[in-house]
C-alpha positions in Angstrom: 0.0 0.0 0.0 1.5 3.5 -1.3 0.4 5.7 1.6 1.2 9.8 1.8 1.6 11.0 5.7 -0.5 14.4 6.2 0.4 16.2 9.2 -2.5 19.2 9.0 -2.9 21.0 12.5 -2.3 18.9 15.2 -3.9 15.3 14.0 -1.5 13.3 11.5 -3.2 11.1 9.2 -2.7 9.0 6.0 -4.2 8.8 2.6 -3.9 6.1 -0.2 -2.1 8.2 -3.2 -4.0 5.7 -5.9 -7.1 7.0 -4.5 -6.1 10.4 -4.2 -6.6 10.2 -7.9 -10.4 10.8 -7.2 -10.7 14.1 -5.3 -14.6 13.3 -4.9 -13.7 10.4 -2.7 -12.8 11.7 1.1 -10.6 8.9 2.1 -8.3 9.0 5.3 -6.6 6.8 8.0 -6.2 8.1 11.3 -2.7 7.9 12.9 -3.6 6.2 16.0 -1.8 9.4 18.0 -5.0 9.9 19.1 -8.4 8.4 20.4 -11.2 9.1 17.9 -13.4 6.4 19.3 -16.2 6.5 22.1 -15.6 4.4 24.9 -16.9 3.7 28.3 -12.9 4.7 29.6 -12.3 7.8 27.7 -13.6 11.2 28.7 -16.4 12.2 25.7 -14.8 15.8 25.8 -11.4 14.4 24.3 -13.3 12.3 21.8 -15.2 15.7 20.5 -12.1 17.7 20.4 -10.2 14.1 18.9 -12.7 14.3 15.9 -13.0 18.1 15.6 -9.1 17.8 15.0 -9.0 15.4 12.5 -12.0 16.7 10.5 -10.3 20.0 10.2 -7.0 18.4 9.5 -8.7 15.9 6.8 -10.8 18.8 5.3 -14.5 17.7 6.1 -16.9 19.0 8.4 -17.4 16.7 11.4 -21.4 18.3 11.4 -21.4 15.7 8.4 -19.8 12.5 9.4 -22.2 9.4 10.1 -21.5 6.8 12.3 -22.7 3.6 12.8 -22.2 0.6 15.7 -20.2 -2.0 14.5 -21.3 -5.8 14.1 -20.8 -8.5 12.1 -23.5 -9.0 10.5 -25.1 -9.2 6.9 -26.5 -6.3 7.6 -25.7 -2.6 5.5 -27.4 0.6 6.3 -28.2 3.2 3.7 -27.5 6.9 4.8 -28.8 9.8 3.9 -27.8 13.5 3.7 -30.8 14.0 7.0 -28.6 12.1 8.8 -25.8 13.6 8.8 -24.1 14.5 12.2 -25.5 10.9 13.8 -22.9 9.7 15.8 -20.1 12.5 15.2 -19.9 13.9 18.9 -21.8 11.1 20.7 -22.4 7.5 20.6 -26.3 7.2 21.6 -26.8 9.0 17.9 -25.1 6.6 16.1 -26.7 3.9 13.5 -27.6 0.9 15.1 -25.6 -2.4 14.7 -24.5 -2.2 10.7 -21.6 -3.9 9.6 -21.2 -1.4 6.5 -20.9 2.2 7.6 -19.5 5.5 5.9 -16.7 5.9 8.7 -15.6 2.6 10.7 -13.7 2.3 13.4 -11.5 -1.4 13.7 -9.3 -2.6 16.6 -5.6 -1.4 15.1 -6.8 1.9 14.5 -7.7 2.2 11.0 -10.3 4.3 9.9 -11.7 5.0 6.3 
């Protein structure tokens, strides 16, 4: 995998030059420097400011990211433009268990 680092304000991230190719696609992997997931031990504050950060660093408004519960499942959720913001600064608004979401988060830290 040809990844390019990014450091943009304080949140470095990666982003996968072949698919760079398509500036409609917002692609990104997060670094890992910093906690972008909700979690029962971390402080919901940090996770706000974590994601504010790296939205301003990837170039996308967080108002507009959608996430979803992870399972695995069959199942795949269609989004749409209404819901934008579920899930971005708290994890009661997220989708329900989907195992296909616009922004995932997985155990070593990826995220795309």
């Amino acid at each position: 995998m040809d990844m390019e680092k990014l450091l943009s304000g304080d949140f470095p991230f990666y982003r996968f030059r072949n698919l760079s190719a398509y500036p409609e696609l917002m692609h990104f992997v997060s670094s890992g420097v910093k906690n972008i997931g909700f979690s029962d031990r971390e402080n919901p504050e940090i996770i706000q400011h974590n994601r504010r950060s790296l939205a301003e660093a990837a170039g996308f408004e967080v108002e507009r990211l959608i996430t979803a519960r992870q399972v695995h499942s069959a199942t795949v959720r269609i989004v749409t433009a209404e819901e934008a913001g579920r899930g971005a600064l708290d994890r009661e608004s997220r989708i329900p268990a989907t195992d296909l979401s616009l922004f995932s988060f997985f155990s070593d830290r990826v995220c795309a």
